[in-house]
ROSE-119788 format. One record per residue: x, y, z of N, C-alpha, C in turn; residue number from 1. Coordinates in steps of 0.001 Angstrom, whole numbers, padded with zeros to 6 digits. Example, Ala and Ser with C-alpha at 12.3 -4.5 7.8 and 13.67 -1.06 7.14 Angstrom:
# residues 2
{n.px->013190&n.py->-005690&n.pz->007800&ca.px->012300&ca.py->-004500&ca.pz->007800&c.px->013200&c.py->-003300&c.pz->007800&num->1}
{n.px->012850&n.py->-002250&n.pz->007080&ca.px->013670&ca.py->-001060&ca.pz->007140&c.px->012900&c.py->000030&c.pz->007870&num->2}
***
This chain:
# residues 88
{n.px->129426&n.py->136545&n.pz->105312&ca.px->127992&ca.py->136335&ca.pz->105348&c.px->127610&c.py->135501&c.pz->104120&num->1}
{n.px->126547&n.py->134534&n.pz->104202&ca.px->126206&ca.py->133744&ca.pz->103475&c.px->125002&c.py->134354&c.pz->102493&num->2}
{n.px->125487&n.py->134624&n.pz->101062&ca.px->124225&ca.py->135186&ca.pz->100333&c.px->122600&c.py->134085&c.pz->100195&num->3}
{n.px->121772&n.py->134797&n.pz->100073&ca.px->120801&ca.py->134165&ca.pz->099990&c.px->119897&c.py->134261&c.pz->098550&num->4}
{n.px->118992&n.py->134066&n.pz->097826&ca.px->118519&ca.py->134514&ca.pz->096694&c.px->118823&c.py->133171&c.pz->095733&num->5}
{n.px->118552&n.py->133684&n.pz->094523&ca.px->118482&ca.py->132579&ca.pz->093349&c.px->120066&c.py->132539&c.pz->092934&num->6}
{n.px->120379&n.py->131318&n.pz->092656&ca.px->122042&ca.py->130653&ca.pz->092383&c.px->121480&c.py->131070&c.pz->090568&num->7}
{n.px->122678&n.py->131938&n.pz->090329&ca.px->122750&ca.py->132097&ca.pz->088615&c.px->122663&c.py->131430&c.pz->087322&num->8}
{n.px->123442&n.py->130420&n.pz->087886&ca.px->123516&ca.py->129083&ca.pz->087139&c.px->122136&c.py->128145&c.pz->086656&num->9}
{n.px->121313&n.py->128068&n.pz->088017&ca.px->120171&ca.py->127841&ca.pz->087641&c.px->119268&c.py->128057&c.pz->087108&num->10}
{n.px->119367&n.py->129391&n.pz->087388&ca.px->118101&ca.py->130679&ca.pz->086491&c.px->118880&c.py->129810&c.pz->085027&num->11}
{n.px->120115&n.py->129813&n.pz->084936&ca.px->120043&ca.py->130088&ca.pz->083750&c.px->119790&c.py->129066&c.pz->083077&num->12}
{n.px->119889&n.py->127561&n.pz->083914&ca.px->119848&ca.py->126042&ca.pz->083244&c.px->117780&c.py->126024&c.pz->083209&num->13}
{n.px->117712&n.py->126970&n.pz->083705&ca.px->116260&ca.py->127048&ca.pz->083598&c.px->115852&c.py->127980&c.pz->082094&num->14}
{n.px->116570&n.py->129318&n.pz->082173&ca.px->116123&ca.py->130027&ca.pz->080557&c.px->116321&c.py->128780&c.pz->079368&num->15}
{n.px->117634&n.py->128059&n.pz->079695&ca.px->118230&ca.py->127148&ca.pz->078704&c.px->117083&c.py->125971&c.pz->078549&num->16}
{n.px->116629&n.py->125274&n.pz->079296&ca.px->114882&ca.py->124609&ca.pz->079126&c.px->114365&c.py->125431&c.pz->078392&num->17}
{n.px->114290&n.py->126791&n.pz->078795&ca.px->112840&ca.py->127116&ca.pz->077956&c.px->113161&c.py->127613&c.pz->076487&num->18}
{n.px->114443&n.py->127730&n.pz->076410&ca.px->114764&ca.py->128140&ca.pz->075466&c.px->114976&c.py->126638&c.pz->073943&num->19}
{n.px->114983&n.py->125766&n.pz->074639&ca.px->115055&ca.py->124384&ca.pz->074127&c.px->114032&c.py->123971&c.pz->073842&num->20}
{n.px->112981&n.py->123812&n.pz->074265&ca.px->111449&ca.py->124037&ca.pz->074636&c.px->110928&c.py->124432&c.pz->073294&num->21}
{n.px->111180&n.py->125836&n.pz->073098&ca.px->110519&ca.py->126841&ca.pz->071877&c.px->111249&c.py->126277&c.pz->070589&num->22}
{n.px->112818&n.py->126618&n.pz->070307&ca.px->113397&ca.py->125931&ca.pz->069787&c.px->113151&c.py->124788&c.pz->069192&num->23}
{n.px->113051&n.py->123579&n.pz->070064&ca.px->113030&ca.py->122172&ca.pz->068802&c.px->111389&c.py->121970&c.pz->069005&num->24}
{n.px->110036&n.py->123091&n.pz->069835&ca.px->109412&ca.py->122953&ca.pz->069252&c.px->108738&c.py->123887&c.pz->067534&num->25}
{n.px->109401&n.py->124774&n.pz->067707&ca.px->109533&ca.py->125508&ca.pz->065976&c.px->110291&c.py->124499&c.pz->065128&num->26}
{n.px->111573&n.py->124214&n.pz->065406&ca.px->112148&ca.py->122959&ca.pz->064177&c.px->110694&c.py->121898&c.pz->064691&num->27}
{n.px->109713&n.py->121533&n.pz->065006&ca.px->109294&ca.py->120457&ca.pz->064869&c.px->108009&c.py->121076&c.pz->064260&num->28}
{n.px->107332&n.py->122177&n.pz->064013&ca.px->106398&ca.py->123117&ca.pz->063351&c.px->106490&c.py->122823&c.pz->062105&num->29}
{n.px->108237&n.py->122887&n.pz->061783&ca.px->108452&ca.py->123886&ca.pz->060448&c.px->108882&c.py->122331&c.pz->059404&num->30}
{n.px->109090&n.py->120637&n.pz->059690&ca.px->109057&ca.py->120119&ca.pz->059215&c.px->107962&c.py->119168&c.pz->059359&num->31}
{n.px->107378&n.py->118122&n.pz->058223&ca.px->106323&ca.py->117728&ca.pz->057827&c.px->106496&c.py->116398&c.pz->058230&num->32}
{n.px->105336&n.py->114814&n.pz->058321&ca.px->105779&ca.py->113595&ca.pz->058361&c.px->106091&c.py->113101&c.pz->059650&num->33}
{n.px->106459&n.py->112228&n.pz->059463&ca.px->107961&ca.py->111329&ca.pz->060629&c.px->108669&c.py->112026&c.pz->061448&num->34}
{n.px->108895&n.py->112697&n.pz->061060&ca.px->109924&ca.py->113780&ca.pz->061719&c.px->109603&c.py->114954&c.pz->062618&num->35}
{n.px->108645&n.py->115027&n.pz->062371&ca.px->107739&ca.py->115770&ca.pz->063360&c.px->107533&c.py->115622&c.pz->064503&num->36}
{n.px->107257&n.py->114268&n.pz->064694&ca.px->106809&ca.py->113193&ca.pz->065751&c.px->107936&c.py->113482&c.pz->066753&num->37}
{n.px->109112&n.py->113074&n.pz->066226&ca.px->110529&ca.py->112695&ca.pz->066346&c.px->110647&c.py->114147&c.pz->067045&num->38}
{n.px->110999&n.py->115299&n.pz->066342&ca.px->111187&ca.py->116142&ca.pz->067017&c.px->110246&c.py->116840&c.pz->068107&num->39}
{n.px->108824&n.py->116494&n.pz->067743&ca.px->108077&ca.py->116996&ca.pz->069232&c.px->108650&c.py->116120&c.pz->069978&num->40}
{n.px->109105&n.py->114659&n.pz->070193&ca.px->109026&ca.py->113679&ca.pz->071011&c.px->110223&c.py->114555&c.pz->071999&num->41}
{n.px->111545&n.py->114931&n.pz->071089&ca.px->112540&ca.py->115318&ca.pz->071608&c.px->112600&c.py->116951&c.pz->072400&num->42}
{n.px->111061&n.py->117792&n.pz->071814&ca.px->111311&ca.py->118983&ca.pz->072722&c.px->110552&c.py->118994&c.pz->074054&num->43}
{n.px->109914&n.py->117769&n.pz->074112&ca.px->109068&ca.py->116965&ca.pz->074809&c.px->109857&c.py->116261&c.pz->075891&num->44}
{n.px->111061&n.py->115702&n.pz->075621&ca.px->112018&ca.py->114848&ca.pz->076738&c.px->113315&c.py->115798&c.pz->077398&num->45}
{n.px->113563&n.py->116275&n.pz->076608&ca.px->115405&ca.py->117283&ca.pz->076614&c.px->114899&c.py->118104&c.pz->077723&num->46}
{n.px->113563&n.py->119246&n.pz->077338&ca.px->113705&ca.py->120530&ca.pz->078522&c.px->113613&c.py->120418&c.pz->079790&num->47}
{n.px->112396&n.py->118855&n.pz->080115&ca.px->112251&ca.py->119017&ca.pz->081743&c.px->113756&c.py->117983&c.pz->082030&num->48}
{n.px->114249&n.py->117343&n.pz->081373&ca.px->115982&ca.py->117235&ca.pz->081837&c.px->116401&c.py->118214&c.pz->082430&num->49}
{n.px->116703&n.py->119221&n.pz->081697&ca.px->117400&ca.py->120402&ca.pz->081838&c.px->116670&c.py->121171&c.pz->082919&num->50}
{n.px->115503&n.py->121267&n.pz->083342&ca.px->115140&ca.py->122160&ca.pz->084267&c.px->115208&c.py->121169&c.pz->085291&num->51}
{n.px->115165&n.py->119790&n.pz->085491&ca.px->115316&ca.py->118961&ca.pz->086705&c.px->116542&c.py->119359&c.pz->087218&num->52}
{n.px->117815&n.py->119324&n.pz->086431&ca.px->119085&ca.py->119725&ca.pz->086496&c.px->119027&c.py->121004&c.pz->087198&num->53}
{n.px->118492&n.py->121787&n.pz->086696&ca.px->118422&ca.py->123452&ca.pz->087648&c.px->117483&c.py->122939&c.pz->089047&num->54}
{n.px->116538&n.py->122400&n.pz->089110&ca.px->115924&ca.py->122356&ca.pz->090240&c.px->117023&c.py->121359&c.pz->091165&num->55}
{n.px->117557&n.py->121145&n.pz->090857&ca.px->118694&ca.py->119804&ca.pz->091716&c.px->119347&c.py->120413&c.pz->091910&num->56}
{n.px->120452&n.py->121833&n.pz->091591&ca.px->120782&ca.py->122285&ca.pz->091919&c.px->120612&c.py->123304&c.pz->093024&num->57}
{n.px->119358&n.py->123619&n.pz->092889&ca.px->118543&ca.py->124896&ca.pz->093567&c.px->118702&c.py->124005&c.pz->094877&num->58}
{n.px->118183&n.py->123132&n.pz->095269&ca.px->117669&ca.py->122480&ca.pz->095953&c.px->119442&c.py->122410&c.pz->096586&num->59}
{n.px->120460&n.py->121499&n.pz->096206&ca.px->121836&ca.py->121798&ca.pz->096673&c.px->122270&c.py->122674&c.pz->097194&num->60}
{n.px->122238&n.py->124040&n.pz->096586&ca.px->122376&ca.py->125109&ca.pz->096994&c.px->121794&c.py->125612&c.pz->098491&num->61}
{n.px->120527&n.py->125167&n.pz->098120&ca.px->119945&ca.py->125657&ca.pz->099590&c.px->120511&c.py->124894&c.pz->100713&num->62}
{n.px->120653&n.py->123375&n.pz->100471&ca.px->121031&ca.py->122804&ca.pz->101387&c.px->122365&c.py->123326&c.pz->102071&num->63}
{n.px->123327&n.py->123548&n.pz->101312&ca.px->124387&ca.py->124079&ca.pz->101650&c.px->124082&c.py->125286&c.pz->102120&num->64}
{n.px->123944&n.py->126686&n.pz->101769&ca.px->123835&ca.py->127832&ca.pz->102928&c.px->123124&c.py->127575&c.pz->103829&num->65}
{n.px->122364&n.py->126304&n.pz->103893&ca.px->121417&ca.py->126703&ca.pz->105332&c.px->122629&c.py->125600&c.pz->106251&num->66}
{n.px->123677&n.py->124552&n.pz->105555&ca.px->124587&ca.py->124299&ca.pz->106468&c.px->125848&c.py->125357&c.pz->107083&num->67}
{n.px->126297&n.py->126014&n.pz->106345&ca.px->127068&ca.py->127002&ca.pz->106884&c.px->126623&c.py->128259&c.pz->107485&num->68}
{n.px->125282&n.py->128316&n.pz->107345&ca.px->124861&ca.py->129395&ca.pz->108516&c.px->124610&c.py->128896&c.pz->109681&num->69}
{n.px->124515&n.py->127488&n.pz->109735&ca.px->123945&ca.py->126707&ca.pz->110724&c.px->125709&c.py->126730&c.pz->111992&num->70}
{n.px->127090&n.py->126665&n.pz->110969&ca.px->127716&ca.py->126863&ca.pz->111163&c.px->128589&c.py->128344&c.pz->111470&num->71}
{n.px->127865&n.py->129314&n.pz->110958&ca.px->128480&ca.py->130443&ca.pz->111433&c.px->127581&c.py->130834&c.pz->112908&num->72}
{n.px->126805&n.py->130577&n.pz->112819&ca.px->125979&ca.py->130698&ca.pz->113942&c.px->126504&c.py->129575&c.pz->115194&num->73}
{n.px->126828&n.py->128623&n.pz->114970&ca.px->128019&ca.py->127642&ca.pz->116486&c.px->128790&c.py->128746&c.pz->116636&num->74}
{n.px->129981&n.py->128899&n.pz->115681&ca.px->130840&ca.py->129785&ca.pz->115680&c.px->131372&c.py->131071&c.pz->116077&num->75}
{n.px->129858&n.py->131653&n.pz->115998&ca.px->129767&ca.py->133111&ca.pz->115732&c.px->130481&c.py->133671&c.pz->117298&num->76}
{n.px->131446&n.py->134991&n.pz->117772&ca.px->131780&ca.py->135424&ca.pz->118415&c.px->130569&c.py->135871&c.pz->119346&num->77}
{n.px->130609&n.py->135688&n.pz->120874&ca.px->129707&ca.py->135824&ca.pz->121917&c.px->129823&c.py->137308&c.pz->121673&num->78}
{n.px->128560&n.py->137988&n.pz->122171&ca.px->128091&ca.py->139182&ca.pz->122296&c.px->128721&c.py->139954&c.pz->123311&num->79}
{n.px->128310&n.py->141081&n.pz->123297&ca.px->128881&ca.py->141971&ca.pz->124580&c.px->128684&c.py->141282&c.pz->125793&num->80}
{n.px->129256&n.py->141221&n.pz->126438&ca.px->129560&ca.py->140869&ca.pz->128127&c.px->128471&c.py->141550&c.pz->129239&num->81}
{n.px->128331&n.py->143096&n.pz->128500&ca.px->128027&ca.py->144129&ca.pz->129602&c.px->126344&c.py->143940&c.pz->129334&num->82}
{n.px->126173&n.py->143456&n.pz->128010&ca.px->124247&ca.py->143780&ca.pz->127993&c.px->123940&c.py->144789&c.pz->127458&num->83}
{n.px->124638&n.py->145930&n.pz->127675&ca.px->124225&ca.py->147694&ca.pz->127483&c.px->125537&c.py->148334&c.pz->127160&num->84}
{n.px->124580&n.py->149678&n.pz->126236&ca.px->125925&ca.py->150347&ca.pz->126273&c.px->126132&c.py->151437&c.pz->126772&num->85}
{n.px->127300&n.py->152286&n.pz->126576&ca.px->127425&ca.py->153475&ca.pz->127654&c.px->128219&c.py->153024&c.pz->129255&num->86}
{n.px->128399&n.py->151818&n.pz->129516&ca.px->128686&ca.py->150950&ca.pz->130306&c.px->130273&c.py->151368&c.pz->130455&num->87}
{n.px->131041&n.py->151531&n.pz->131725&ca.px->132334&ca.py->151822&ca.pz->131761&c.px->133276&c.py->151202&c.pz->132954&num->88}
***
């Protein structure tokens, strides 16, 4: 059977955005100037990378179980013969 639900990997390329996010925006808090800029610019470009990356995946993922169910379902062994049970 084909699981359904959230792929792990993604959740997690998704915590990893947000966690990048907070991250180089505190290093960009905590220094003064030029550099500031620089590092908002960068917590500003890096995270929605990283969460595009999880959503591209998500999106893969789905595509694929909804092809192999599409395929277990051709596949799948025909049902009872009789209709009913108790049948002898």
């Amino acid at each position: 059977m084909v699981r359904s639900g959230f792929d792990g990997r993604a959740i997690a390329l998704v915590v990893l955005a947000l966690v990048l996010a907070v991250a180089l925006g505190e290093l960009a808090g905590s220094y003064g100037g030029a550099w500031a800029g620089v590092l908002g610019a960068l917590a500003g470009l890096i995270p929605p990378v990283v969460l595009a990356a999880g959503v591209e995946r998500r999106a893969r993922n789905l595509a694929r179980r909804k092809r192999k169910d599409e395929i277990l379902r051709k596949y799948a062994p025909p049902g009872p013969a009789g209709g009913g049970e108790g049948e002898e």
